[in-house]
Each structure stands twice: as structure tokens, then as C-alpha cells.
N, C-alpha and C positions, 0 to 999 in steps of 0.2 A: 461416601455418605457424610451428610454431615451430623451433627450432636444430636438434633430435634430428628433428624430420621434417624437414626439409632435407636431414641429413646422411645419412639412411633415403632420397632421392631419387638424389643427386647421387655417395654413396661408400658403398654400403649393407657392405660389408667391412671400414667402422670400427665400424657397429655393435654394441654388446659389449663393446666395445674396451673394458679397464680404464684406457684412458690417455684416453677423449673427451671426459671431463668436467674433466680438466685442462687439454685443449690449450682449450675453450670457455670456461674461463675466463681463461686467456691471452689469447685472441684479444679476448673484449669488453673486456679492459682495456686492448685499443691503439685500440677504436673506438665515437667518440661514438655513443650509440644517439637526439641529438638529431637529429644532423646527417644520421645514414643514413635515421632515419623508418622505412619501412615495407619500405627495403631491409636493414635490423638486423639480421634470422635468417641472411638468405642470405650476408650479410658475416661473420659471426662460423661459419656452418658453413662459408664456402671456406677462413677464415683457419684454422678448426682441422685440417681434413682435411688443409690446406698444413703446419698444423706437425707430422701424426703422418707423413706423408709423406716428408717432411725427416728424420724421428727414424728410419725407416723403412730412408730411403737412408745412410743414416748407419750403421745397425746392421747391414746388409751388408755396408759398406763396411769395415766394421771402425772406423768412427772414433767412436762414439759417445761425444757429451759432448766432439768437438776442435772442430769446425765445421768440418772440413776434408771438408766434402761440395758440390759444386757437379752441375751437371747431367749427367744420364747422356749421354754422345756414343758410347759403342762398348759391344757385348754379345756376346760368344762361348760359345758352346757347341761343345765338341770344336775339330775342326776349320774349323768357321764360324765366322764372324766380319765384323760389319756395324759401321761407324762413321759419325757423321751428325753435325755442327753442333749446338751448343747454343742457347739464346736469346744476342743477341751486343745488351747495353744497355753504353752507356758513359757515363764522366763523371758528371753533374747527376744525369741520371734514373736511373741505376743506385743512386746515394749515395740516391735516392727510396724507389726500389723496392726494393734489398734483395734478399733471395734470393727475395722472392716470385714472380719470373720466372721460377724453375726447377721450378714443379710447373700442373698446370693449373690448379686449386685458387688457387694465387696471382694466376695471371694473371686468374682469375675477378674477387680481390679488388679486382686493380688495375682492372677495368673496372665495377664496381661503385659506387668508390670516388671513380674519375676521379684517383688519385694520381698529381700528375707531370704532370700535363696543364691545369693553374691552375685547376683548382677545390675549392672551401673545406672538402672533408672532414679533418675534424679528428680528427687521429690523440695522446692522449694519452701 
């Protein structure tokens, strides 16, 4: 498969998207297409879907362009209102991983990838 039909599987709402062909080329300049082989498409379509996702939460948030977006924990509507735990990485593997443990998409990459867990995918 290639990127576009990956990302037509896994997040078919970025499809169209005027911003998918930028986050795809983002994303294959963090990751060897030696070292991934034949897992190459599905790594570059989690890591970009992770970055319109990011841009995403960010332009709700109002913060677009500060970084200061981390994981959604609480959501209200009117008078409801639910709050839950985010991903909770610390230390080593956090400095590893990055924000990419705040969208699924990420966490897709990091098992993908095996980032963080001692094996050799080589991140550019």
C-alpha cells in the first residue's frame, strides 16, 4: 500500500486535506525507509495523521504555532463535563517519544517503530 492508501484506511477525514502532503513529507524525513522495509507507508501515514492531529488540537486550543498543546484530559459541553487521565510517560522514554503519545496515530508509530524499547529504527 502506499502513504495516501494508508492514510484512506486508518484516518479517511484527512483525506483532501491541503495540509497531508506536507505533514508526509515531514514525517518520511524523521524515518529511515531502510530500516522500516515494508513497514515505511504505515509509519509515515501514523506519523503524519499524528502531526495534522497535533495541528488540529492546537488550532482549537487556540494555540496554534506555540506547542503548548499536550493531551486532551477533560471535555464539556454545557453543563457536562467528564475528565480522564492522559498518557502518563516519564523521564528517558518520554525525551524518546515526544508528543507522539498523545494521539493514536503516535502511539501507532511508536509500535511500529519499537522507539524506546532498544531497537535500531533509525530516526533522522
Amino acid at each position: 500500500m502506499t502513504v495516501d492508501e494508508v492514510v484512506a484506511v486508518i484516518a479517511p477525514n484527512f483525506v483532501g486535506d491541503s495540509r497531508l502532503s506536507g505533514a508526509i513529507s515531514l514525517a518520511s524525513d524523521q524515518h529511515s525507509r531502510s530500516a522500516l522495509g515494508v513497514r515505511w507507508a504505515e509509519v509515515i501515514a501514523n506519523h503524519a495523521c499524528h502531526v495534522l492531529t497535533m495541528s488540529d488540537r492546537a488550532n482549537q486550543a487556540g494555540t496554534s504555532g506555540t506547542g503548548a498543546v499536550g493531551p486532551v484530559t477533560a471535555k464539556s459541553t454545557g453543563p457536562q463535563s467528564i475528565t480522564y487521565s492522559g498518557p502518563s510517560l516519564s523521564g528517558d522514554l518520554m525525551n524518546i517519544v515526544g508528543d507522539l503519545a498523545q494521539t493514536q496515530f503516535g502511539l501507532r508509530v511508536i509500535g511500529l517503530t519499537q522507539i524506546g524499547f532498544g531497537f535500531p529504527e533509525v530516526i533522522r
